[in-house]
N, C-alpha and C positions, 0 to 999 in steps of 0.2 A: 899410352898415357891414360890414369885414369882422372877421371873427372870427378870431385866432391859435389855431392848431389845436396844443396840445402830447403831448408821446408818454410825459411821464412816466409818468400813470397805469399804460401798458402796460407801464411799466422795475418797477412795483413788483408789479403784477402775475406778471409773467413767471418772479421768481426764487422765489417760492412754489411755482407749479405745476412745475417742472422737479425741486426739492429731492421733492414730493411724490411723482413719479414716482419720482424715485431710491428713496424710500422705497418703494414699492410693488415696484419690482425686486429691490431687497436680499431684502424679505420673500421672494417669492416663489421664489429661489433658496436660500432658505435653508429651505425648507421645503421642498421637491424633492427638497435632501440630505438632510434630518431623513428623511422620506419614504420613502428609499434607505434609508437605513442602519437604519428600523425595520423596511423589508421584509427586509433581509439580516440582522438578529437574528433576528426569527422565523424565517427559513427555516434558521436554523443549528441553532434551540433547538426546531424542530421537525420535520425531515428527517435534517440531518445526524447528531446527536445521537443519535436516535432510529433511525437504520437503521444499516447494518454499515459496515465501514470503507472501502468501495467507493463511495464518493458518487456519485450520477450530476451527468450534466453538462448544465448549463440550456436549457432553451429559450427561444426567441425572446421570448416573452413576458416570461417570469422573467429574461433581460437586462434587457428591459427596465426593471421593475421594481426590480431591484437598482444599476442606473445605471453608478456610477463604481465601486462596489463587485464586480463581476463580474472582475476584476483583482485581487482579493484572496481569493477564492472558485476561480481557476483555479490559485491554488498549489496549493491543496490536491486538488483534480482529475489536472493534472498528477503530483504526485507518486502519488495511486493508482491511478492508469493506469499509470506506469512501475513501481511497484510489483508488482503485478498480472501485467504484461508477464514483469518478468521471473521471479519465483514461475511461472508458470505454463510456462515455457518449460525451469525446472529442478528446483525440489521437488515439483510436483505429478507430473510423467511419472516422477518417484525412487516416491515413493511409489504409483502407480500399477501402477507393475515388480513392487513387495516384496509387493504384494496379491496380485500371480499367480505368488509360488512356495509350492505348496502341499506338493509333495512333491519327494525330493531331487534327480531327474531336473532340476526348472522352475532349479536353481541351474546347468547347466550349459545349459538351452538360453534364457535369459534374459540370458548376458554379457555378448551385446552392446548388448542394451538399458539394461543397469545401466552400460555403460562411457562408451553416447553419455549418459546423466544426470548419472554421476558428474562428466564434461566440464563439462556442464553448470552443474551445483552451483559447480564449483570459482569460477566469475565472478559465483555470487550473490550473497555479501558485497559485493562491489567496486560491483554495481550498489546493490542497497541503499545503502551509503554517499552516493556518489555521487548520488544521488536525492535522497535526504535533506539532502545538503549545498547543492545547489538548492534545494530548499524553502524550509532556516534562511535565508538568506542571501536570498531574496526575503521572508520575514517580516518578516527586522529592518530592511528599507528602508521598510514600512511605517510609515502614521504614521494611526494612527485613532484617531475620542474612548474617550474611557475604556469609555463604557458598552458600545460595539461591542467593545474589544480583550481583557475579561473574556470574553465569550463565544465569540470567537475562537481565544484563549488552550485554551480547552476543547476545541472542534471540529479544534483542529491537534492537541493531545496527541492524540484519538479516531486522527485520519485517517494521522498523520503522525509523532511520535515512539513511542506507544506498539506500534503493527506494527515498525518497525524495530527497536524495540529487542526484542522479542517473539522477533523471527526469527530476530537473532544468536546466540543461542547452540543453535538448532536447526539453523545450516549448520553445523560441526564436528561434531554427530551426528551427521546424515546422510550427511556423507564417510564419516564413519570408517566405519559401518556398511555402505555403498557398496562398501567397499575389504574387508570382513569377506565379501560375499556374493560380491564375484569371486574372492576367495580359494576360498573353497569350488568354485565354480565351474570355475576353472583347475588344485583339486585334481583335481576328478573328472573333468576331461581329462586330466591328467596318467598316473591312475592306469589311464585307456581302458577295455578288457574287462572287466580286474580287478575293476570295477567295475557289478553287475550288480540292474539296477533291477525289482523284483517287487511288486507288490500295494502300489502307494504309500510302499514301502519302498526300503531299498539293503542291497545284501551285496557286504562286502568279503572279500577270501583271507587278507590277515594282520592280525596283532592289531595291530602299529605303524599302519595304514591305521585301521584301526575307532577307536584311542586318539587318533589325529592327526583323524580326521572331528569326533568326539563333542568334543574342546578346542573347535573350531570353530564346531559345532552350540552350543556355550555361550556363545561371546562375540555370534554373531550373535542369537542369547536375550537375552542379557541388554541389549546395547545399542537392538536394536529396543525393548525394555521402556521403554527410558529414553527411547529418543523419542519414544515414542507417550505417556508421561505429559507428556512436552515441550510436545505436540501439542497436550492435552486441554487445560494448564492456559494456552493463549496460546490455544484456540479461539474465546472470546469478542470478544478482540482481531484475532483475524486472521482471523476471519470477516464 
């Protein structure tokens, strides 16, 4: 006797176990990203948050861990790095100059240190901006769940708007003040001889010299004043 061999059993079979795999893929990509995106909240709400506004930048590992999310983390990287970059290349060697003139002599042999800064200074806003205008504009192409973009939202103010805008109004006092110390400066070459340096002090021959120094001696007082409280109250931030 032969026996008819049929193949349905295995038609009905077959689309069960495929659906089920499908099911077991979906999960497990979806939980990869869940995975991802819990490791990148923590690290934001417990790194970022918590140290200064210089983030560092991941390691191999913590790529890995962060996934697809390591792309949304290097905005903010990028911008304080270039940040950084350029701070460092122009207000800090400013302020570094104004720390070594102690007496009136350090205003005339310090010119030209205050002049390659002052240079300097002048292209800091532009970068700033500029940096910043990268950032926003890679932010808003982003597209992440709610719960990740609350706490991202925070971590960009941290890293990324509040130093910027921290900074702006401390590059216009530091030119100005900039331009106050080479004045003095280029007075006391002006004046040459005239001009005669004793015991941390200076003595001038006329009284227009002594009244024109001491104007001088005031405004670079009073504007240092105001940048250094500039300083104090954005140190939180721009540290």
């Amino acid at each position: 006797m032969v026996f008819a061999v049929t193949r349905a059993p295995l038609k009905r079979w077959l689309m069960p176990v495929m659906a089920i795999m499908m099911v077991f893929q979906l999960a497990a990509c979806g939980d990869k990203e869940a995975d991802q995106r819990k490791a990148f909240i923590d690290y934001l709400q417990n790194t970022v948050m918590r140290g200064s506004s210089k983030v560092p930048t991941l390691s191999e590992d913590q790529k890995q861990k962060l996934g697809k999310y390591t792309g949304d983390y290097a905005i903010l990287v990028t911008f304080s790095q270039n940040f950084s970059r350029a701070t460092d290349s122009s207000l800090t060697p400013l302020n570094n100059t104004i720390s070594q003139i102690r007496v009136p002599q350090d205003y005339l042999l310090k010119r030209d240190e205050l002049r390659q800064a002052s240079g300097a200074l002048n292209m800091l806003g532009q970068q700033v901006q500029s940096a910043r205008a990268q950032a926003d504009s890679a932010k808003a192409a982003l597209k992440q769940p709610d719960d990740l973009r609350v706490v991202y939202d925070k971590a960009y103010a941290k890293v990324v708007s509040d130093p910027a805008n921290a900074i702006g109004p401390m590059i216009p006092m530091a030119a100005s003040l900039a331009q106050d110390l080479l004045q003095v400066g280029d007075f006391l070459q002006y004046v040459g001889p005239q001009a005669r340096f004793e015991n941390s002090g200076i003595q001038l021959q006329t009284q227009q010299q002594v009244a024109q120094y001491n104007q001088m001696m005031s405004n670079v007082a009073a504007k240092h004043q105001e940048l250094l409280a500039a300083q104090s109250r954005s140190a939180a931030v721009l540290n």
